[in-house]
C-alpha positions, 0 to 999 in steps of 0.5 A: 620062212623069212619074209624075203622068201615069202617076197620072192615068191609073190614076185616070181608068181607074178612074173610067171602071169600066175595069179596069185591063189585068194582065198574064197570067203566062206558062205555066210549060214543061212537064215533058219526056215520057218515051220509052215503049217500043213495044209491039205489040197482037196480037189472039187469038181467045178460045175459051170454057174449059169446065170439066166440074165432077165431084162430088168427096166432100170431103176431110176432113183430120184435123190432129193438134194437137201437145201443148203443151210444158208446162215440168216445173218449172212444175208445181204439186206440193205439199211432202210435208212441209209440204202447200203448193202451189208449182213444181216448180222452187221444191220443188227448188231455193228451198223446202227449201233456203233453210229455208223448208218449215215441217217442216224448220224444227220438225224442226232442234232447236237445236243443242247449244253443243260444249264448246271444245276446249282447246288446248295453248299454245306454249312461250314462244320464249327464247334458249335455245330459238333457240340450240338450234334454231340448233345443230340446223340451222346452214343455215337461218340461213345461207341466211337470211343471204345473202337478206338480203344479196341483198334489200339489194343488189337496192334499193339497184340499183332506186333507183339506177335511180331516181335515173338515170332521173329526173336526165335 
């Protein structure tokens, strides 16, 4: 069949209000059931419960509510110096101690400048007091000496090190 043929068809269906034959979609496959476990039934006369119902006094229980923890530095107390309001934990540690209490503040007078002590200048160093103070203790300008000498060799080791380290 051509394509021409096949048009003519459709065409002469609908002219004729014949509707034209869908194609029913095929049902999708169901899902497979599950193996339910097997279970018996077994049937039990059911006696009636009668509950004898005795008047019991209610009992009433009497809960004791617990005192809340009131935190002691949170307390509101008055300053007995300056009669202002604040914490306990402000009183102690912030009021007094960092100058804010208005009556320590009256009570500081300014403090008197002390006179400057004067002290005795040190003799000007001369030869001739070296001189004297190496006469007196001729070790301490030997062991200086041999320091000296130690500290020198030891640097010019390092930058030999230096030297060898950097060459290679």
């Amino acid at each position: 069949m051509s394509e021409e043929e096949t048009r003519e068809e459709n065409y002469s269906d609908i002219i004729n209000n014949e509707e034209p034959v869908k194609e029913e979609p095929k049902p999708k496959a169901k899902a497979k059931s599950r193996a339910k476990p097997k279970v018996k039934i077994v049937k039990e006369s059911v006696e009636p419960v009668v509950t004898i119902v005795d008047e019991v006094e209610p009992v009433v229980e009497v809960v004791e509510e617990k005192p809340k923890k009131v935190d002691k530095l949170k307390e509101i107390v008055k300053c007995p110096d300056c009669n202002m309001d604040m914490t306990v934990h402000t009183l102690k540690y912030i009021h007094k101690r960092r100058g804010f209490c208005k009556a320590v503040v009256k009570a500081e007078e300014p403090e008197k400048t002390p006179e400057p002590i004067v002290q005795q200048k040190p003799k000007p160093i001369t030869e001739d007091t070296v001189n004297d103070y190496i006469k007196q203790n001729p070790d301490i300008v030997t062991n200086y000496l041999r320091n000296e000498r130690i500290l020198k060799a030891q640097k010019k080791q390092s930058h030999a090190r230096i030297l060898l380290n950097n060459a290679f």
